[in-house]
N, C-alpha and C positions, 0 to 999 in steps of 0.2 A: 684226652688232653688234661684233665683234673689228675689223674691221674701221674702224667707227667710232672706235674706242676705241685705234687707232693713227694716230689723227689727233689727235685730242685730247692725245695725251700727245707728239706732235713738239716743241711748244715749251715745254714743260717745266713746271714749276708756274705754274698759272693763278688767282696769286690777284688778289681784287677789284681791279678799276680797273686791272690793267696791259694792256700791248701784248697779253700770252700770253692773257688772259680776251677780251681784244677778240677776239683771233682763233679760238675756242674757240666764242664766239659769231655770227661771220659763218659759221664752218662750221654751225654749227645752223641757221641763219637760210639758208645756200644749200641746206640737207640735203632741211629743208621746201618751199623753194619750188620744186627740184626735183619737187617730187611732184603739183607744183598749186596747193601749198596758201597761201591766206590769210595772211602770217603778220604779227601786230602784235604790239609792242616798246612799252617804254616806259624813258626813262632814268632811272637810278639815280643820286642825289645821295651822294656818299662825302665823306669829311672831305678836306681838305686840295687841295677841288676836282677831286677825282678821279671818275669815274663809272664805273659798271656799266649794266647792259641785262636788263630783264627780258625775254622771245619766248613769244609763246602762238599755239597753233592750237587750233580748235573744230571740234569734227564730232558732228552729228545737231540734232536738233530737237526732240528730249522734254523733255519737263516738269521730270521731274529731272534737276537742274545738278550735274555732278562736275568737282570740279578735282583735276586731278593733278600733283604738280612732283616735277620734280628742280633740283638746284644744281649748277649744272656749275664754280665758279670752287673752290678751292684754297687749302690754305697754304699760306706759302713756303718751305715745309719739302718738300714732297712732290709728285712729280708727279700725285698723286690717280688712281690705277687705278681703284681699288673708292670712295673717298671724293672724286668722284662721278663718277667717269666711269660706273662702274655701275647706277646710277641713269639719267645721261643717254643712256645708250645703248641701255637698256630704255625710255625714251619714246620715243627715234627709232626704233624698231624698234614700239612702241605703234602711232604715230603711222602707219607704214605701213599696220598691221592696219585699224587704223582707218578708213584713205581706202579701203580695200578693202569693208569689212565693221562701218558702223556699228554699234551697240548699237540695238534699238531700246528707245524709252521713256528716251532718256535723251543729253542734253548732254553732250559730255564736252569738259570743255579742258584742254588739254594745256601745261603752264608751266612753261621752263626760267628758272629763277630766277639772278640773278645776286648775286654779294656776301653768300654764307651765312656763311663762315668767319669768324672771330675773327679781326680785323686792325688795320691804324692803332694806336689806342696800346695794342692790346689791356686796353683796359677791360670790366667785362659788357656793356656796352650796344653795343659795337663787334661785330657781326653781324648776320645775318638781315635785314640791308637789304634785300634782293630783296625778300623774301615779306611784309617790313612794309610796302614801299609798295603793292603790289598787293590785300594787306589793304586798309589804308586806302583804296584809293582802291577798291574793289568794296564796300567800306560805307557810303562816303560816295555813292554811285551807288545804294545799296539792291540790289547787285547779288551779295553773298555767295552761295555757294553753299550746295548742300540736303549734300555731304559734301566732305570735303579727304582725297587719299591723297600722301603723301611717300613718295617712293621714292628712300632713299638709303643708301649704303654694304652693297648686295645682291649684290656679286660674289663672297664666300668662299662656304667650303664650311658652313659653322656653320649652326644650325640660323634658321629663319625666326622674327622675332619682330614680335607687333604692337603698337606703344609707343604710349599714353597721355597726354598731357599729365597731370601728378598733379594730381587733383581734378578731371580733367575729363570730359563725357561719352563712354563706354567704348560707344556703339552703333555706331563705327565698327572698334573692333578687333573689337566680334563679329562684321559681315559679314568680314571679312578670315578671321578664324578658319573660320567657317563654310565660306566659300570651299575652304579648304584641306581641312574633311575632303570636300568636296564632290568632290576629283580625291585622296585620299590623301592628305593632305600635313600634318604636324601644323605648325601656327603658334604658337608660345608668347606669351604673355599681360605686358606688362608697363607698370610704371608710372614716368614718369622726366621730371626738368625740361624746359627751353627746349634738347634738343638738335639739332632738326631746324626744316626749314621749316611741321610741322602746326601747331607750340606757337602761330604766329601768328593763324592761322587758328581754332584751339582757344580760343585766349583773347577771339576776338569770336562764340564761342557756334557754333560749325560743329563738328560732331561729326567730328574728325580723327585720323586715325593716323598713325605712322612705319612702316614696311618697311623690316626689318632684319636682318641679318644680323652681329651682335655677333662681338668676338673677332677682327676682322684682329690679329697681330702686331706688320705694317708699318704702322698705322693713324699716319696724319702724320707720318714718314717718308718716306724717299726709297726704302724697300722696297715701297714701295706702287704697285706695278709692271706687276700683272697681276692677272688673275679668270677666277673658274673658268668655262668658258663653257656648262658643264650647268646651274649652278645657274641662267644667265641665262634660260634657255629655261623651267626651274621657275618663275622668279620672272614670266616673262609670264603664265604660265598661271595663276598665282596672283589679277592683278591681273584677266584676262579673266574668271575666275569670279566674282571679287567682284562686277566693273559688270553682270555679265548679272544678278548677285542685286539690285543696285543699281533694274536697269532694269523686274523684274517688280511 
């Protein structure tokens, strides 16, 4: 995973629509098809004619459909370690467990999201492009999933939290929670706006969480450098327990 995660941060902040997100995204996109696997994309429409790339892989054949993302683009402020390399680098490390050792009883896809961060005229509405069109376009297909897990900004040391869209259905921070005392691990409980790719997902009715680990200091910043590579190994194991609860 460190390893991955010194690729991604070569060219320096990756945010939506530049050369650095492109290249950020062909390394995901060769990481996967190194491995075998399938991997399908769909482009991202940005202001000012600019694009991003959403990339998903799928592995297994169960009944229940889980979508997992990360957002791998940036602001331009920060070469994004932990916001989100950390995240992306715990899917591509997912993503191997995965091609190895399905879940059974359960779908799982895997979606690096492009163009999360607040950018162009920084307005509210200027983010979360990736995971809106992917939204949209798995609603309009009738093809939403049975849960949505975000996995982003997980590389500090701080404790695990599992965030809520406010107001919205909390059955997925409880398997997350659950998950955790299931190997040790206490997950805290919380409620908060449009900060992540679930809010998307949450707001057309998929019982979604954020995976979090609150409190980087260098948080968008150009201190935002490095993560801790215990917690990444916790934070797999968090996410394996949750799908096997997922999959029974």
């Amino acid at each position: 995973m460190l390893e991955d995660l010194e690729v991604l941060l070569e060219n320096g902040p990756r945010e939506g629509g530049t050369d650095a997100e492109k290249s950020a995204a062909s390394y995901i996109r060769r990481t996967l098809a190194d491995l075998g696997l399938a991997v399908q994309s769909e482009q991202v429409p940005l202001p000012e004619d600019a694009t991003s790339e959403n990339l998903w892989v799928t592995f297994g054949d169960g009944p229940v459909q889980v979508l997992i993302g990360a957002h791998y683009d940036t602001v331009r402020t920060s070469p994004g370690a932990d916001d989100n390399g950390s995240g992306v680098i715990g899917l591509l490390e997912l993503a191997r467990r995965l091609d190895r050792d399905p879940i059974a009883g359960l779908t799982v896809t895997v979606v690096f999201f492009g163009a999360e961060e607040r950018t162009f005229g920084m307005t509210p509405e200027d983010h979360h492009y990736g995971s809106r069109l992917r939204g949209a376009t798995l609603e309009n297909a009738n093809q939403l999933p049975d849960w949505m897990i975000s996995l982003d900004m997980v590389g500090g040391t701080h404790p695990l939290t599992g965030v809520s869209l406010t107001g919205t259905d909390q059955s997925a921070v409880d398997v997350i929670v659950t998950a955790g005392e299931s190997i040790g691990l206490e997950v805290e409980r919380l409620e908060r706006g449009e900060i992540s790719d679930h809010a998307t997902f949450a707001k057309l009715g998929v019982p979604s969480v954020f995976v979090w680990r609150p409190g980087n200091p260098g948080y968008h910043t150009e201190e935002d450098a490095a993560v801790d590579g215990a917690t990444l190994v916790e934070n797999l194991k968090l996410i394996e327990a949750a799908l096997k609860i997922l999959g029974e």
